[in-house]
C-alpha positions as protocol buffer text, in pm:
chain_id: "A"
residue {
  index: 1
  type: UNK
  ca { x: -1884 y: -1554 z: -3015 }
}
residue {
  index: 2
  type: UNK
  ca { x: -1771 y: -1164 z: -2890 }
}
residue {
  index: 3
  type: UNK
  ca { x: -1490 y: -1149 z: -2698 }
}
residue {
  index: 4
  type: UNK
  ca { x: -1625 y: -1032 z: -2317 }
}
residue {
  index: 5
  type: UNK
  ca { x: -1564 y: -668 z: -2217 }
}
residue {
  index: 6
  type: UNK
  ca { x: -1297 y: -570 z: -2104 }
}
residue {
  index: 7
  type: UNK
  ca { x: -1206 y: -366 z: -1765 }
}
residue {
  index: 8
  type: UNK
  ca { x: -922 y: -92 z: -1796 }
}
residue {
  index: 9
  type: UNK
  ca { x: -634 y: -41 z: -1486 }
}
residue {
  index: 10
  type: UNK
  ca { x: -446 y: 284 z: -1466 }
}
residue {
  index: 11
  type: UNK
  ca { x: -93 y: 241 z: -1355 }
}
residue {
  index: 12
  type: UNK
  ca { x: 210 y: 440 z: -1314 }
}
residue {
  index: 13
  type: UNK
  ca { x: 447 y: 448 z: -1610 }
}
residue {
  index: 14
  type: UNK
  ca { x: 782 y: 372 z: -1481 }
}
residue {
  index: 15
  type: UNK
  ca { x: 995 y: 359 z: -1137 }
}
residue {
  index: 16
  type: UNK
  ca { x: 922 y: 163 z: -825 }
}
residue {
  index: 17
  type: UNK
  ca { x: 525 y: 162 z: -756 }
}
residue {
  index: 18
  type: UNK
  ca { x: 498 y: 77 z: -1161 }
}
residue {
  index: 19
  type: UNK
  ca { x: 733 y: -210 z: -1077 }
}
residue {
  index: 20
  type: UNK
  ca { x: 563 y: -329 z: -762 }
}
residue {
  index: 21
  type: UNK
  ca { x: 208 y: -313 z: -946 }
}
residue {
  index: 22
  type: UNK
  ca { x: 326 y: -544 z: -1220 }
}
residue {
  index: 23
  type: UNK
  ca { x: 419 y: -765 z: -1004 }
}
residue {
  index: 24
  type: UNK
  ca { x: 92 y: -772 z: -771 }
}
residue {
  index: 25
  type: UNK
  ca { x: -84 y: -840 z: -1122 }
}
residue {
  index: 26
  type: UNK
  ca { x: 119 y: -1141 z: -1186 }
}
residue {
  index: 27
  type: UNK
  ca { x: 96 y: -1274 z: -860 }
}
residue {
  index: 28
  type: UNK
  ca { x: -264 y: -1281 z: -926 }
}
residue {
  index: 29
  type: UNK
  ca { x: -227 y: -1459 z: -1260 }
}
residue {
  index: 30
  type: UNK
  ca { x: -241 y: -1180 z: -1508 }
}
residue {
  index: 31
  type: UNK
  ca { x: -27 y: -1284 z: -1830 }
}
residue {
  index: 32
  type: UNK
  ca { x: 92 y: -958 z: -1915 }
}
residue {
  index: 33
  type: UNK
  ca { x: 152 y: -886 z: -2267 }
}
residue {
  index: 34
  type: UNK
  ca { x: 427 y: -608 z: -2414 }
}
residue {
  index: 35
  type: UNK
  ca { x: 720 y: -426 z: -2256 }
}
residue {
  index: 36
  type: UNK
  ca { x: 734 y: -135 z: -2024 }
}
residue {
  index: 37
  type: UNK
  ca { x: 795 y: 123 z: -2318 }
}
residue {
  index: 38
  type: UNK
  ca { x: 391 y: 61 z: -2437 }
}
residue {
  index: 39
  type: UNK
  ca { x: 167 y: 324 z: -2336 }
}
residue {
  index: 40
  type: UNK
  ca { x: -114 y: 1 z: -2301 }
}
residue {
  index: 41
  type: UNK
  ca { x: -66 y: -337 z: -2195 }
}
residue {
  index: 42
  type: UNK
  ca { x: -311 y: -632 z: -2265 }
}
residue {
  index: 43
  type: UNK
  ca { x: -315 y: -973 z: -2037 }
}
residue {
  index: 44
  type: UNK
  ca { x: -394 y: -1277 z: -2264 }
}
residue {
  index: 45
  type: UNK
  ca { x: -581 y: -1457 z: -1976 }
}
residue {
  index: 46
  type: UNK
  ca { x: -800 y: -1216 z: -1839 }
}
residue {
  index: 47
  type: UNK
  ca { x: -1025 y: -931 z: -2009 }
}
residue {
  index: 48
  type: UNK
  ca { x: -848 y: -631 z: -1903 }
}
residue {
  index: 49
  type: UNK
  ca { x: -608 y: -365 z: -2054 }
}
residue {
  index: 50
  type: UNK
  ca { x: -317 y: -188 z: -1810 }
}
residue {
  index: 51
  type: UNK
  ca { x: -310 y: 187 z: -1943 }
}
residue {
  index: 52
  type: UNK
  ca { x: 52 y: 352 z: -1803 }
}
residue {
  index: 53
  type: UNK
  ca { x: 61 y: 711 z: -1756 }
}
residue {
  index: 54
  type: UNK
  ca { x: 211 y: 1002 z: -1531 }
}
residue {
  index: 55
  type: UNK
  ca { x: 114 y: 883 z: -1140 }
}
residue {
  index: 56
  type: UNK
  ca { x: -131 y: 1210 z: -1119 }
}
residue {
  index: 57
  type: UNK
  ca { x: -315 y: 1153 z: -1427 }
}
residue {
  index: 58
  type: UNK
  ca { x: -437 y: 833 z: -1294 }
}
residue {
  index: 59
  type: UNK
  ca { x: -703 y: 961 z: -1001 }
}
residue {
  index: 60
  type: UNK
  ca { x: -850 y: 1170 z: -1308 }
}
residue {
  index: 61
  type: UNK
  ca { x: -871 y: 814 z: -1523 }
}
residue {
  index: 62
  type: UNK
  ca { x: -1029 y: 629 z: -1254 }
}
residue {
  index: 63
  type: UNK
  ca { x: -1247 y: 917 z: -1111 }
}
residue {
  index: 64
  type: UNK
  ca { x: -1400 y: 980 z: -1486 }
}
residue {
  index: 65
  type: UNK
  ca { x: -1466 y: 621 z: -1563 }
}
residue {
  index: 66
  type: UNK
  ca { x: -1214 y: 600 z: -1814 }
}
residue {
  index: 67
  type: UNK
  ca { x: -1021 y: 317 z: -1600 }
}
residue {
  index: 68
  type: UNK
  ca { x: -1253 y: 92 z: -1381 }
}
residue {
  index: 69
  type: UNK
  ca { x: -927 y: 65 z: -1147 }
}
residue {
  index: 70
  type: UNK
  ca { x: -580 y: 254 z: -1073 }
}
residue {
  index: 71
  type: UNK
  ca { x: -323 y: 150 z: -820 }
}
residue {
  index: 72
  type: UNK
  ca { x: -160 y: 526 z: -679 }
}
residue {
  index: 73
  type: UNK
  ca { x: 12 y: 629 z: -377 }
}
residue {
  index: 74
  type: UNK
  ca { x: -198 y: 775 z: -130 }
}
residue {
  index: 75
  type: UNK
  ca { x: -30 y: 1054 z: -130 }
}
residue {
  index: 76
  type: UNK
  ca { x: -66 y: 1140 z: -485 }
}
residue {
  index: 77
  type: UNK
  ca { x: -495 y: 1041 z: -471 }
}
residue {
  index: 78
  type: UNK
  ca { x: -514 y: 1289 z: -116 }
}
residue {
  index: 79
  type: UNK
  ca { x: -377 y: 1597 z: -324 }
}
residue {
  index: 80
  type: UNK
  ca { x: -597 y: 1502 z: -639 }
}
residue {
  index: 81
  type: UNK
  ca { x: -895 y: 1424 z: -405 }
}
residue {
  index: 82
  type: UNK
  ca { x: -872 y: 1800 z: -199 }
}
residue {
  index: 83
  type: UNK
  ca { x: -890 y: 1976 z: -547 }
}
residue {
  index: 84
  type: UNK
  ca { x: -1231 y: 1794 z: -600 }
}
residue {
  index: 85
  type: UNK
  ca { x: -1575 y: 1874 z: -514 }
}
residue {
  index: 86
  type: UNK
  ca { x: -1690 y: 1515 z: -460 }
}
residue {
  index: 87
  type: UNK
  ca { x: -1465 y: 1223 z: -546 }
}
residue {
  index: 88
  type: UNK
  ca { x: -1561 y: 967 z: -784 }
}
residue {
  index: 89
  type: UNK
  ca { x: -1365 y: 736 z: -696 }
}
residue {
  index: 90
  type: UNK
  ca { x: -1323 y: 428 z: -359 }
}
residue {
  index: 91
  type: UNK
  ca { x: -1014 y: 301 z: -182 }
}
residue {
  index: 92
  type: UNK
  ca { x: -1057 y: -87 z: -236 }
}
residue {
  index: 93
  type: UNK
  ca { x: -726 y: -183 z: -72 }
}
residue {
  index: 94
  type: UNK
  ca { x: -418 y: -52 z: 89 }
}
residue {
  index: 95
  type: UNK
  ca { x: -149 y: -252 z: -80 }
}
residue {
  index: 96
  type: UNK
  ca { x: 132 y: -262 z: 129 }
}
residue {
  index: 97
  type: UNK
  ca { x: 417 y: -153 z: -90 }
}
residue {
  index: 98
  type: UNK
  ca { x: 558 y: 230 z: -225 }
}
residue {
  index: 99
  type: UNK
  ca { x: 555 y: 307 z: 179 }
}
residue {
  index: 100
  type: UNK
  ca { x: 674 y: 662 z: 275 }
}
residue {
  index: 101
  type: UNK
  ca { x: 550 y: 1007 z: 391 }
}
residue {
  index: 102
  type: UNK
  ca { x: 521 y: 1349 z: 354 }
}
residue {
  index: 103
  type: UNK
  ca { x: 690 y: 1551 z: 559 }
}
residue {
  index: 104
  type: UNK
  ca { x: 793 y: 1896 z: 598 }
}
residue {
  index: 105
  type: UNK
  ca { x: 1177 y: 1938 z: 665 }
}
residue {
  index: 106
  type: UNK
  ca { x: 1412 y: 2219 z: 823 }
}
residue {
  index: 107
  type: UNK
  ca { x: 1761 y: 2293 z: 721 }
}
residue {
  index: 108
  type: UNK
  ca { x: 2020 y: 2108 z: 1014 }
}
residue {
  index: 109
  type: UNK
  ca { x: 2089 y: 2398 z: 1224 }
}
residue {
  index: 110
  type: UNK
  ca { x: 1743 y: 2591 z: 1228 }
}
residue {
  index: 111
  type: UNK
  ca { x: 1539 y: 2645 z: 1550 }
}
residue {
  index: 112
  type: UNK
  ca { x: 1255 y: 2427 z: 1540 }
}
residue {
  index: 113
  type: UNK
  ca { x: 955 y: 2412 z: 1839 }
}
residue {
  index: 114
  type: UNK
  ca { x: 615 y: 2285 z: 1684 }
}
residue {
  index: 115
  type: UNK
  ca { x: 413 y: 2436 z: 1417 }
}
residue {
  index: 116
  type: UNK
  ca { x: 404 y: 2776 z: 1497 }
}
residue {
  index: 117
  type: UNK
  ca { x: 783 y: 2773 z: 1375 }
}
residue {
  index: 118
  type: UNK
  ca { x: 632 y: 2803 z: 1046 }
}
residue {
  index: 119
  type: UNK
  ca { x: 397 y: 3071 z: 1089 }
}
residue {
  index: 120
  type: UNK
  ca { x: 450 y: 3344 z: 818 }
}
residue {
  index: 121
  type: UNK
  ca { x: 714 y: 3117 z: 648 }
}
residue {
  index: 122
  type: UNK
  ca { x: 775 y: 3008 z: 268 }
}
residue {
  index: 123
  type: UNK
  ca { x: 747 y: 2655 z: 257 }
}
residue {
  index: 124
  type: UNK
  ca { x: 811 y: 2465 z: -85 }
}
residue {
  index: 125
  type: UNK
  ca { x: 605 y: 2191 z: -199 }
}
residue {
  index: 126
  type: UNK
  ca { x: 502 y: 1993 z: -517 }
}
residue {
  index: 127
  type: UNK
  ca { x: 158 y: 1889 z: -283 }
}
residue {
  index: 128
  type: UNK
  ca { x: 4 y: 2246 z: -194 }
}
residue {
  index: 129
  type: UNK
  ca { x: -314 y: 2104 z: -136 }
}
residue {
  index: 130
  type: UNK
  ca { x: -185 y: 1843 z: 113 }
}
residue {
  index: 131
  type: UNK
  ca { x: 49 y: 2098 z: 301 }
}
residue {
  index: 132
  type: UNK
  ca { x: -280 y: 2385 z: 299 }
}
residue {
  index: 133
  type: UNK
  ca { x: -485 y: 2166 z: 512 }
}
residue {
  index: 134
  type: UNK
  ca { x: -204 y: 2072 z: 742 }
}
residue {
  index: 135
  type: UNK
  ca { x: -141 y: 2413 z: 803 }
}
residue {
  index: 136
  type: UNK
  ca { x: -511 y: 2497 z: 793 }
}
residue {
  index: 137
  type: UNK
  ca { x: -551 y: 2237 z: 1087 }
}
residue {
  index: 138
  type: UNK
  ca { x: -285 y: 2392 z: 1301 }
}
residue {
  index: 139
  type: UNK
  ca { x: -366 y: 2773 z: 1233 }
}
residue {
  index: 140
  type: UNK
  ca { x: -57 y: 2884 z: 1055 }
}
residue {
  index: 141
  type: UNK
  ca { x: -77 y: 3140 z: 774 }
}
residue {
  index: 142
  type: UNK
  ca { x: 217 y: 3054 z: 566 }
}
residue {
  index: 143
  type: UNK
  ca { x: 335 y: 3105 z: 243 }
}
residue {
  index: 144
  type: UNK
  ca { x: 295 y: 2803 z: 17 }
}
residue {
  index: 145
  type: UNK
  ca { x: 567 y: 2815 z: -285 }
}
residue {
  index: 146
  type: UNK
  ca { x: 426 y: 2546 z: -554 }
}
residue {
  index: 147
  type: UNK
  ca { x: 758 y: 2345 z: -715 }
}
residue {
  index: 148
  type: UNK
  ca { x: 771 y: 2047 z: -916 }
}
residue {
  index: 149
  type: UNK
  ca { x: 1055 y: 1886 z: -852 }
}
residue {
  index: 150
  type: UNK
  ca { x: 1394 y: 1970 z: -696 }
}
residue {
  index: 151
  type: UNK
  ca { x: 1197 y: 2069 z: -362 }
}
residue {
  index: 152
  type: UNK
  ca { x: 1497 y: 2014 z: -137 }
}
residue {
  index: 153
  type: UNK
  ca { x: 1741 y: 2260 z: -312 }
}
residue {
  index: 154
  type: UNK
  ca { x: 1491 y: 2509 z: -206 }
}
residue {
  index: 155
  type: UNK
  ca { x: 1604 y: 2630 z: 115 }
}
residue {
  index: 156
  type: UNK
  ca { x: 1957 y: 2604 z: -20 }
}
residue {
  index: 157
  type: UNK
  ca { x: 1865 y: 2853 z: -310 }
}
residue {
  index: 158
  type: UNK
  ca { x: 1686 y: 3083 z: -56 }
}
residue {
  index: 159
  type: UNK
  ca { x: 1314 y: 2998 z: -251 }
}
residue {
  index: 160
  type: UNK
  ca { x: 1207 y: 2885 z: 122 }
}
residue {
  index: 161
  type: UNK
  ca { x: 1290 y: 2877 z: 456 }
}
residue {
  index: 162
  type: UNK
  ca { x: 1109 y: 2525 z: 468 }
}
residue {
  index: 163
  type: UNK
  ca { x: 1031 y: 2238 z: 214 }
}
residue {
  index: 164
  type: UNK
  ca { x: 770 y: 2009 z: 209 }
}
residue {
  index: 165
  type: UNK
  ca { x: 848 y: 1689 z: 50 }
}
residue {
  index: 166
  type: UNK
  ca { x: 819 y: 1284 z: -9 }
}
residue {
  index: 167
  type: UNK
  ca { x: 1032 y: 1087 z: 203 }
}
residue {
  index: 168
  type: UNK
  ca { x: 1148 y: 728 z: 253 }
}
residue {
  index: 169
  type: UNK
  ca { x: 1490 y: 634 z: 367 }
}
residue {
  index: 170
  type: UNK
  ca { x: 1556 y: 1024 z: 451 }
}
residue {
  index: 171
  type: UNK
  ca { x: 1903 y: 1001 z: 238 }
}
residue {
  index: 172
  type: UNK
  ca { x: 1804 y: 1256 z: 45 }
}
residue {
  index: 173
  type: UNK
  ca { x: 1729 y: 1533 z: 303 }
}
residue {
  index: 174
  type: UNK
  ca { x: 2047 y: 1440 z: 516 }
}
residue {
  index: 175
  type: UNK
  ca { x: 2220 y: 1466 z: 149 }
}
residue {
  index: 176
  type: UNK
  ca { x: 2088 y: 1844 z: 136 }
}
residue {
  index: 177
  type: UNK
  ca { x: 2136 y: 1966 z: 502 }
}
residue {
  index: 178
  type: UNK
  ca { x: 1768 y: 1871 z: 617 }
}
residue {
  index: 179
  type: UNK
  ca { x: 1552 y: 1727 z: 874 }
}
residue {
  index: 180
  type: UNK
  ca { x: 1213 y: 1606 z: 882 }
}
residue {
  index: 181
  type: UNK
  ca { x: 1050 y: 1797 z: 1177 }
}
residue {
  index: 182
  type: UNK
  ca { x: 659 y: 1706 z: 1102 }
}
residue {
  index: 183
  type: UNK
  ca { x: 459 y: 1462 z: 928 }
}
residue {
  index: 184
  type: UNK
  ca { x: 170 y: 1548 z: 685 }
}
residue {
  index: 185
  type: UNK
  ca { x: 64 y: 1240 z: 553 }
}
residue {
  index: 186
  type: UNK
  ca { x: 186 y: 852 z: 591 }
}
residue {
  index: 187
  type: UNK
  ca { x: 136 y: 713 z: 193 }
}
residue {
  index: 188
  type: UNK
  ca { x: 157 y: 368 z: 68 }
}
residue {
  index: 189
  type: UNK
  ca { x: 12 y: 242 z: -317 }
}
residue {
  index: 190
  type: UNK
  ca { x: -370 y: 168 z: -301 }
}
residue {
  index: 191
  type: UNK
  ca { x: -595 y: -19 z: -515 }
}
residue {
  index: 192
  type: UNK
  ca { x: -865 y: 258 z: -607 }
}
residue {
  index: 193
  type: UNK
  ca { x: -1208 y: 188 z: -810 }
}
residue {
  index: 194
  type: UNK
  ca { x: -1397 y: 427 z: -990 }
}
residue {
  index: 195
  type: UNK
  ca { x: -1754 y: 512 z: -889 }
}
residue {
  index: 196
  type: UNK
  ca { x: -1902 y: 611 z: -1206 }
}
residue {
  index: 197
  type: UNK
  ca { x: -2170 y: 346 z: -1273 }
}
residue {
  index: 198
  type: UNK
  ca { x: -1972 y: 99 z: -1536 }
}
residue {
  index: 199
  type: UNK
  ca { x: -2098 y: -138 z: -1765 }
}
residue {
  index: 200
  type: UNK
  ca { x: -2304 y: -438 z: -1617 }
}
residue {
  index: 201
  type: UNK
  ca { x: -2101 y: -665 z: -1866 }
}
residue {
  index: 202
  type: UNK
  ca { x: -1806 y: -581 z: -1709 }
}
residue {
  index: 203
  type: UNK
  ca { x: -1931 y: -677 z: -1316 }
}
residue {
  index: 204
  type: UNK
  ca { x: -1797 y: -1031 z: -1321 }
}
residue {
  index: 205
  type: UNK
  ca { x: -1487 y: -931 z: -1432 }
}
residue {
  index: 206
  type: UNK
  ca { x: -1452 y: -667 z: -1177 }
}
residue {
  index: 207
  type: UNK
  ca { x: -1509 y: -910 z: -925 }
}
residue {
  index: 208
  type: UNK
  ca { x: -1288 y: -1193 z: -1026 }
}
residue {
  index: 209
  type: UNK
  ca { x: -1018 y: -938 z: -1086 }
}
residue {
  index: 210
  type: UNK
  ca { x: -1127 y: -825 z: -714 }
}
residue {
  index: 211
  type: UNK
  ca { x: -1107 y: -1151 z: -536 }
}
residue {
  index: 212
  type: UNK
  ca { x: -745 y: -1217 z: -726 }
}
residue {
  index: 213
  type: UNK
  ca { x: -602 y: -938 z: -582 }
}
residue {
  index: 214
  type: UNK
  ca { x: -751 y: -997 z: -206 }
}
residue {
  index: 215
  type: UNK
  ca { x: -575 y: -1319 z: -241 }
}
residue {
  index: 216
  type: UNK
  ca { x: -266 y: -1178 z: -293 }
}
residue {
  index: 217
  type: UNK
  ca { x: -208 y: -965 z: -39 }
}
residue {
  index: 218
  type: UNK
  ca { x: -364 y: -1222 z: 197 }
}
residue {
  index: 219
  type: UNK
  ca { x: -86 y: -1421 z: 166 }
}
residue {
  index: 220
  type: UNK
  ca { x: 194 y: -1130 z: 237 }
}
residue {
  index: 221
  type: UNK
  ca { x: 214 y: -1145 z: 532 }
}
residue {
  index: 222
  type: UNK
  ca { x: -10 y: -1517 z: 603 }
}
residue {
  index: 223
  type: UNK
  ca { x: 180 y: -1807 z: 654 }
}
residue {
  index: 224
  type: UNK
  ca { x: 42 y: -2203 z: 733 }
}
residue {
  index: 225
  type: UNK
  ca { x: 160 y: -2339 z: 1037 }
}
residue {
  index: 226
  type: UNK
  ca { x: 176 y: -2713 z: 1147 }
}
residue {
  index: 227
  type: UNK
  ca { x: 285 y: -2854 z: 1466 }
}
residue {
  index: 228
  type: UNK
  ca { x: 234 y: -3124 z: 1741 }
}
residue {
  index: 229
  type: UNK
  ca { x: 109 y: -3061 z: 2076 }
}
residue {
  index: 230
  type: UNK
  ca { x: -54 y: -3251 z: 2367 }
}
residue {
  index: 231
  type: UNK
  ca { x: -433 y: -3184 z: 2428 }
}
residue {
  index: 232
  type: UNK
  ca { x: -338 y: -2961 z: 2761 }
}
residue {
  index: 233
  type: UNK
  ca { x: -175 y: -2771 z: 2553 }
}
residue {
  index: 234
  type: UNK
  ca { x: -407 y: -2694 z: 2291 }
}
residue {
  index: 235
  type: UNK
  ca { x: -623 y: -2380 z: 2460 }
}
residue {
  index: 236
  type: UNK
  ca { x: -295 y: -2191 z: 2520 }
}
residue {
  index: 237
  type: UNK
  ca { x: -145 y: -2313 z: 2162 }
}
residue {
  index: 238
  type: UNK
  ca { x: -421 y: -2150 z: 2027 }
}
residue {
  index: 239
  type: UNK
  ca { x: -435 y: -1833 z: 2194 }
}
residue {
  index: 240
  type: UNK
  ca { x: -42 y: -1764 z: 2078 }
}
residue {
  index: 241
  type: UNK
  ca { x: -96 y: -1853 z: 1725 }
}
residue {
  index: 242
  type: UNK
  ca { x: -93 y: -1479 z: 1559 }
}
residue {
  index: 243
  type: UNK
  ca { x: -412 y: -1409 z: 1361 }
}
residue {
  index: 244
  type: UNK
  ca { x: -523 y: -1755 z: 1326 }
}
residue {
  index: 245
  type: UNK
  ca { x: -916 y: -1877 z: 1296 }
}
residue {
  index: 246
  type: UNK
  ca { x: -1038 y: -2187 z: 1450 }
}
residue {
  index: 247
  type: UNK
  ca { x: -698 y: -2446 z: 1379 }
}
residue {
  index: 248
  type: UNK
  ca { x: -747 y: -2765 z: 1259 }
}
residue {
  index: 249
  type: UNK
  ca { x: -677 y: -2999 z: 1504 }
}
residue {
  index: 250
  type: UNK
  ca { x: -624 y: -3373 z: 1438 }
}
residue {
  index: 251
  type: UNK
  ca { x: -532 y: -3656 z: 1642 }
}
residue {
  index: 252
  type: UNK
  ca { x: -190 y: -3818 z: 1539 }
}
residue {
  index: 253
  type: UNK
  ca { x: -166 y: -4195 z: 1503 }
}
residue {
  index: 254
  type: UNK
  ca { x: -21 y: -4407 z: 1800 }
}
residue {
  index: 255
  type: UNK
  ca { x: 30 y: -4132 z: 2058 }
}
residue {
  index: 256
  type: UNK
  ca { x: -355 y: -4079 z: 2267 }
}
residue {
  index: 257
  type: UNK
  ca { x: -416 y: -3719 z: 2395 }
}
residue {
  index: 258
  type: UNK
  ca { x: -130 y: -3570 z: 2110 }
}
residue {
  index: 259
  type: UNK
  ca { x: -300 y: -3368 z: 1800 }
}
residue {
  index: 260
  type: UNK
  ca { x: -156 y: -3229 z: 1479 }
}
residue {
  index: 261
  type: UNK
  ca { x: -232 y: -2848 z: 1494 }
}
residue {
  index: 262
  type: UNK
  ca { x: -256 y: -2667 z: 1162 }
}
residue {
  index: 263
  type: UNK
  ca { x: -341 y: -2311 z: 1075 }
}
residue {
  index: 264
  type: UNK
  ca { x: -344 y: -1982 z: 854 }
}
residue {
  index: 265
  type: UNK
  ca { x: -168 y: -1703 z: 1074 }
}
residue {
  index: 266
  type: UNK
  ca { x: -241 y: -1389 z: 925 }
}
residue {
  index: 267
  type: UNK
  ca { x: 41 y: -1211 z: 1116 }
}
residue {
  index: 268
  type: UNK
  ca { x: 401 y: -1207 z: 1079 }
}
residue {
  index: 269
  type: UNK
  ca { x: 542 y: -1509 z: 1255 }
}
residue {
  index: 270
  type: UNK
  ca { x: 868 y: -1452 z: 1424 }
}
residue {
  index: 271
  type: UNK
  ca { x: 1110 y: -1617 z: 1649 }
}
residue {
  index: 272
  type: UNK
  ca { x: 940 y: -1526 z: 1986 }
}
residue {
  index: 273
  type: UNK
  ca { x: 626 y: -1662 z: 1857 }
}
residue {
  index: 274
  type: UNK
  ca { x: 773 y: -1991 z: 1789 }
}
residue {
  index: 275
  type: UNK
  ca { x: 976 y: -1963 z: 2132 }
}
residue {
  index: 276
  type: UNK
  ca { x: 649 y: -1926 z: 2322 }
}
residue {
  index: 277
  type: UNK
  ca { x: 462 y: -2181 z: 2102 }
}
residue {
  index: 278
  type: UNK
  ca { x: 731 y: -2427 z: 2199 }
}
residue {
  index: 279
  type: UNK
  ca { x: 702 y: -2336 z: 2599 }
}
residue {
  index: 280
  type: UNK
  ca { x: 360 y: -2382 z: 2565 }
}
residue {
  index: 281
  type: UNK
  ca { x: 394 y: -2753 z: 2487 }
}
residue {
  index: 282
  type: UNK
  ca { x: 446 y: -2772 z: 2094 }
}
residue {
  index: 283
  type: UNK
  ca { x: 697 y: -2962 z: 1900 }
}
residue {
  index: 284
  type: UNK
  ca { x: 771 y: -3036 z: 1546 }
}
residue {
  index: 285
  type: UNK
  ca { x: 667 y: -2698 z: 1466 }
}
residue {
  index: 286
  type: UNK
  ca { x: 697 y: -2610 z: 1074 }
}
residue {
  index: 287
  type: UNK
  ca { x: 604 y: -2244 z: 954 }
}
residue {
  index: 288
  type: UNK
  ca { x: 533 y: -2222 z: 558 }
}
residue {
  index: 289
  type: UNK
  ca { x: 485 y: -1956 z: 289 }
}
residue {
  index: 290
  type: UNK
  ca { x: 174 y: -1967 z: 96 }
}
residue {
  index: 291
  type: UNK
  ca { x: 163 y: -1880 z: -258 }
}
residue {
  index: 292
  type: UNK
  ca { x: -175 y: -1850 z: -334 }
}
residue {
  index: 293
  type: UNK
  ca { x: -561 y: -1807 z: -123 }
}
residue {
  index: 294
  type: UNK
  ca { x: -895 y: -1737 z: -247 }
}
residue {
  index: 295
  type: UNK
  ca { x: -1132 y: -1507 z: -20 }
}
């Protein structure tokens, strides 16, 4: 018997997102075979191959049909995608990790009142595309200076008056004398599928592999919730449960008009909500993780 094709995932060789999408994979029960130094990967309990490679090579991968799917910052896909006559390529899923944004950044002490600030400026970027429609959108004509890496020694070095530049904590600007002042483009890592039509052998796969990952980040942020509650109660109950669908409601044993509650709360749970669960008549109330959900 052949073995079944098998689908191909572009992901980024090393540092945090590669990190994150390894472990999204195993979440979803990929056995992951070989160490982070292999260019290619193979998972023993599912027909695909992980390819690892440089974070913008992997919208070219995915967009030619080499890789049926590529997880990649947003930020990273925007740049490849406004270089593009037509992309070849969907966003399945944001995936909730490799957060941060693009932002363009003044030195400390420089005057800064909007956008026109950087008209007929040098602004230093390693995302030229990304920055040219920003300042397309505002009407600036400014001089884009392509760099790639090192942006925020820039103004330092006297290359530009202005850099434009990844940021997440914002250690690094403060570390160099800068501060954000605009915001090009909020990023995060997203699932992304290639539109070239693929091979029909491979559709099942695809949508296994699919469902896997929907369960996954369905339970990120999901978590089951069981309490007690008197039947008054139960209209408001289940207006303050956060993102939950039709509760199951059960009558308890020995104690007429009380009811077990239980439901899936797609939204963060916190304190309040349990505060103003309680109020409204609940008791016993239990909040727990879920490790695993199928769409």
């Amino acid at each position: 018997m052949s073995e079944p094709a098998r689908l191909h995932m572009a992901l980024q060789k090393s540092g945090r997102l590669s990190d994150y999408s390894r472990d999204l994979l195993r979440d979803a029960g990929l056995r992951i075979l070989h160490g982070k130094n292999d260019l290619t990967a193979r998972a023993e309990n599912f027909p695909i191959d992980l390819m690892f490679m440089r974070d913008d090579d992997i919208p070219t991968f995915v967009s030619d049909g080499v890789c049926e799917f590529g997880i990649v910052g947003r930020n990273v896909l925007e740049e490849f995608a406004l270089g593009e006559a037509a992309a070849r390529f969907e966003i399945v899923a944001p995936l909730g990790f490799g957060r941060c944004s693009l932002k363009i950044a003044a030195p400390e002490r420089a005057t800064y009142e909007g956008p026109r600030a950087l008209a007929g400026q040098r602004i230093a970027t390693s995302y030229p595309r990304l920055l040219r429609a920003f300042l397309d959108r505002h009407g600036i004509d400014a001089t884009i200076v392509k760099m790639n890496g090192a942006v925020e020694l820039a103004p330092r070095l006297q290359i530009a008056a202005f850099i434009c530049d990844l940021v997440s904590t914002g250690a690094t600007l403060e570390a160099n004398g800068l501060r954000a002042v605009e915001t090009v483009l909020d990023s995060e890592a997203v699932l992304i599928r290639s539109l070239k039509p693929g091979a029909p052998d491979k559709a099942d796969a695809s949508e296994k592999l699919l469902r896997r990952i929907g369960g996954v980040l369905a339970t990120q942020e999901s978590k089951y919730i069981v309490l007690n509650a008197p039947e008054e109660a139960l209209a408001r109950i289940a207006e303050i449960l956060p993102g939950a669908d039709s509760p199951t409601i059960i009558p308890l044993h020995g104690r007429p008009g009380h009811f077990a509650v239980q439901a899936v709360c797609q939204e963060s749970v916190f304190w309040e909500t349990l505060q103003n669960l309680k109020g409204a008549g609940a008791s016993a109330i239990l909040v727990m993780p879920i490790e695993k959900m199928m769409l």
